[in-house]
N, C-alpha and C positions, 0 to 999 in steps of 0.2 A: 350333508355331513362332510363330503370333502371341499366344499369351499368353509366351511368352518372350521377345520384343521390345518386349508391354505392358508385362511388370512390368521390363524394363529401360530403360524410356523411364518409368516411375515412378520407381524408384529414382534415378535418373541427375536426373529432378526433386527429388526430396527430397534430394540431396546438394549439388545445386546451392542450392537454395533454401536450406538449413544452414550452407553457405560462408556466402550473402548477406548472413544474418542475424548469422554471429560475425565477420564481418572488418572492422566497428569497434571489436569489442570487442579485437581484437587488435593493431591499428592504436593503438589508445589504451592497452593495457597495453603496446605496445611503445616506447611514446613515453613512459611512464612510467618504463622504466628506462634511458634514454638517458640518455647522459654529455656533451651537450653541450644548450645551453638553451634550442637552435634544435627547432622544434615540426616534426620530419623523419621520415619513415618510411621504409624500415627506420632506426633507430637506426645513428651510424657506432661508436659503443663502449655498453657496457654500466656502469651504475652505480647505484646505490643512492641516489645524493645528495639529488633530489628527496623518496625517500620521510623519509629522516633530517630535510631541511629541512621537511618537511610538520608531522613530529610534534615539531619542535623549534618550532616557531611557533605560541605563545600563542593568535591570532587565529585560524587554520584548527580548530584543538583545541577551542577555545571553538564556531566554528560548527560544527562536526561534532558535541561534548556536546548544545548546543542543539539540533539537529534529531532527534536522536537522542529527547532530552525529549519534544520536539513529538510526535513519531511514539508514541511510548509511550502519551502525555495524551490523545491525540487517538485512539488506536484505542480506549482503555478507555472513553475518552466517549462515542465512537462507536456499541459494542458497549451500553453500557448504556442508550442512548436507543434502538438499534435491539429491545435484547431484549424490553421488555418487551408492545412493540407489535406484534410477530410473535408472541408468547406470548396476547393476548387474540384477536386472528386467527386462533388455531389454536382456542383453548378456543371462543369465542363466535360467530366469524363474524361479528362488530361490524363493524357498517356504519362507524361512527363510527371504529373503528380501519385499517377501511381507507382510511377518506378522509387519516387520518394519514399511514398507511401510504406512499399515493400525493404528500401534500405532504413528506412528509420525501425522497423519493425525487427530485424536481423538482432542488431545486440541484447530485445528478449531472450531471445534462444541460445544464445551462446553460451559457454559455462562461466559461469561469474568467476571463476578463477584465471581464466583466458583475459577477460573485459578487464578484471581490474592490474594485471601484467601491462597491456595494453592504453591503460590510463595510468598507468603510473609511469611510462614510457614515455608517452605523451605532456602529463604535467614536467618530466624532467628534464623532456628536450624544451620547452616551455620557460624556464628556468620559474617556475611557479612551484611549489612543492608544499605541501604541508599546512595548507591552506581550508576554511572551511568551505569556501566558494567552491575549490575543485571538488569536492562531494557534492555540494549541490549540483553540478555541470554535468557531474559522471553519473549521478543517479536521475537525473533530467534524460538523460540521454538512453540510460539501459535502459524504463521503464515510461517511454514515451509513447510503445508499442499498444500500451493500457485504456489511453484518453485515445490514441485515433481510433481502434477500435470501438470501441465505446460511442463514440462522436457521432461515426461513420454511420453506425448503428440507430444514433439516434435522425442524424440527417436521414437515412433511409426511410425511415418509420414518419416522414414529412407524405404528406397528402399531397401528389402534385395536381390536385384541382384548386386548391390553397393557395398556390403560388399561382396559378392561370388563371384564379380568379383576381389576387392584386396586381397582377401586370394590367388585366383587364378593366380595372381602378385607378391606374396609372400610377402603382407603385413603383420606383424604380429598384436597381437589384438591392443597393442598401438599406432601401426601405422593406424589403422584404427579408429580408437576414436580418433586420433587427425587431420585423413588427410580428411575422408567421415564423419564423427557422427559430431563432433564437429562444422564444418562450416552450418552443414542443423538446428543443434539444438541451434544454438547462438542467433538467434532473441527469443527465448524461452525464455533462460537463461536470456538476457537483460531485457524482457519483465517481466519474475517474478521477478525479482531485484527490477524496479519498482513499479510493485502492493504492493510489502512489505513494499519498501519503504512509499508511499502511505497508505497505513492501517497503521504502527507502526507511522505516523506524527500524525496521526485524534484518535489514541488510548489512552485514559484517566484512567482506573477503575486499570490499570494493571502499569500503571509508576505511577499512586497516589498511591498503593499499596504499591509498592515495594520500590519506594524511596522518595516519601513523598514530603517535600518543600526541602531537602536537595539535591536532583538533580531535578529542576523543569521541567518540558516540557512546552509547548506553552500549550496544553491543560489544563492541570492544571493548569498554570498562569492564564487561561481564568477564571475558575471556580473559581479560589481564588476569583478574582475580582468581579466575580457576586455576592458574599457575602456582598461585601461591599458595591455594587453599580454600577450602568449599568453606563457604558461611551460608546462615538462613538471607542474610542481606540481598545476596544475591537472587533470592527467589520473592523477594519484595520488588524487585527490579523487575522481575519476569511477572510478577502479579500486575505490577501497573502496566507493564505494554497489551498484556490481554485487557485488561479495562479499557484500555483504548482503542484497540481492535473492534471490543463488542460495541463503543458508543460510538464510532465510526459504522460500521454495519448496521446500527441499527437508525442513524441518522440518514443510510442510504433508504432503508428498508420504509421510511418513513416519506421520503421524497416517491418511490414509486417500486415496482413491484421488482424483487433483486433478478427473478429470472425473466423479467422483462427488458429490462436494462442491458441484460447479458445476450439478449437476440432470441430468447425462446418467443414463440406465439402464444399470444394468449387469446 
């Protein structure tokens, strides 16, 4: 009788907790097919109009391509400063690379209003400003922290009888980082591409920093417009970046197991 009341006082937890967590998300795709341009929930008719005015506006299209850019530049950047330094960490155990290891990892932690002071500092002694590249640079950099972990994780999880056995084949070290390391650590690799991608779309304080309204993101486009005035518009913006959130997650979830990837055992 009292594990039948525990796991019904769990579940009845995790259902509730599940509600808590979707019912902005429904609240704001419900205000996104509202027929009137009052920001209300429940919606008093249904309509489409928002989403047609979204994609018929040059300016929201243009920030949404750009961020989309960003996200894409900035995982690859990401991914390729983080690999090659979790790749001598694995092979050598480099002091030297882990001290990288550890300064590339710092600007996760810091508060994103410090980083982006700090990059906007940076592009303006630079005399570079307002630029798309410097968003891709600065969000390469804050979230690089993502892919070495990740990397590392997946380097670790290599079988070193794998590698003892191709040296013993007369593989040499390229041959083995590209024939054993590479194919065990590529759902890693894909899977942090993703999450950067993912965090540099939803990141705001650091592309309004650094490039201002002269290269706008979806996030900032959002914020402009809260200045001026709540429309449903706006919450057609926030419907598409979660649709991409979840076909991101669920393209990770598809490559291998999400808290595998993340270092849990299984």
């Amino acid at each position: 009788m009292k594990h039948i009341v525990r796991s019904s006082g769990q579940n009845s937890y995790l259902v509730a907790l599940a509600l808590f967590l979707v019912a902005p998300l429904v609240v704001v795709a419900g205000i996104s097919v509202s027929s009137s341009a009052q920001m209300t929930f429940p919606p008093s008719g249904t309509s489409l109009r928002w989403y047609a005015g979204f994609f018929s506006d040059p300016q929201w299209i243009a920030a949404l391509t750009r961020s989309v850019v960003i996200a894409i530049g900035a995982s690859a950047l990401a991914t390729s400063i983080a690999l090659p330094i979790a790749y001598v960490q694995w092979k050598t155990g480099s002091r030297l690379a882990k001290v990288i290891g550890v300064l590339a990892g710092i600007p996760f932690v810091l508060p994103p209003v410090i980083l982006a002071v700090l990059y906007l500092l940076f592009w303006g002694t630079m005399n570079h400003v307002g630029r798309i590249e410097n968003v891709v640079i600065s969000h390469a950099v804050t979230f690089a922290a993502i892919p070495l972990v990740m990397i590392s994780l997946g380097f670790s999880s290599i079988d070193h009888s794998l590698v003892e056995a191709a040296r013993t084949m007369g593989a040499r070290e390229g041959d083995i980082l590209r024939t054993v390391a590479l194919p065990i650590i590529m759902p890693f690799i894909a899977s942090s591409c993703i999450f950067v991608a993912i965090f540099s779309l939803n990141e705001y304080i650091i592309a309004f920093m650094v490039a201002g309204l002269t290269a706008q993101t979806m996030p900032v486009k959002i914020f402009m417009n809260m200045r001026t005035g709540f429309t449903p518009i706006m919450c057609v913006a926030a419907v598409l970046f979660v649709l991409i959130g979840l076909l991101g997650f669920a393209a990770v979830a598809r490559m291998s197991s999400i808290t595998k990837l993340l270092g849990a055992r299984e």
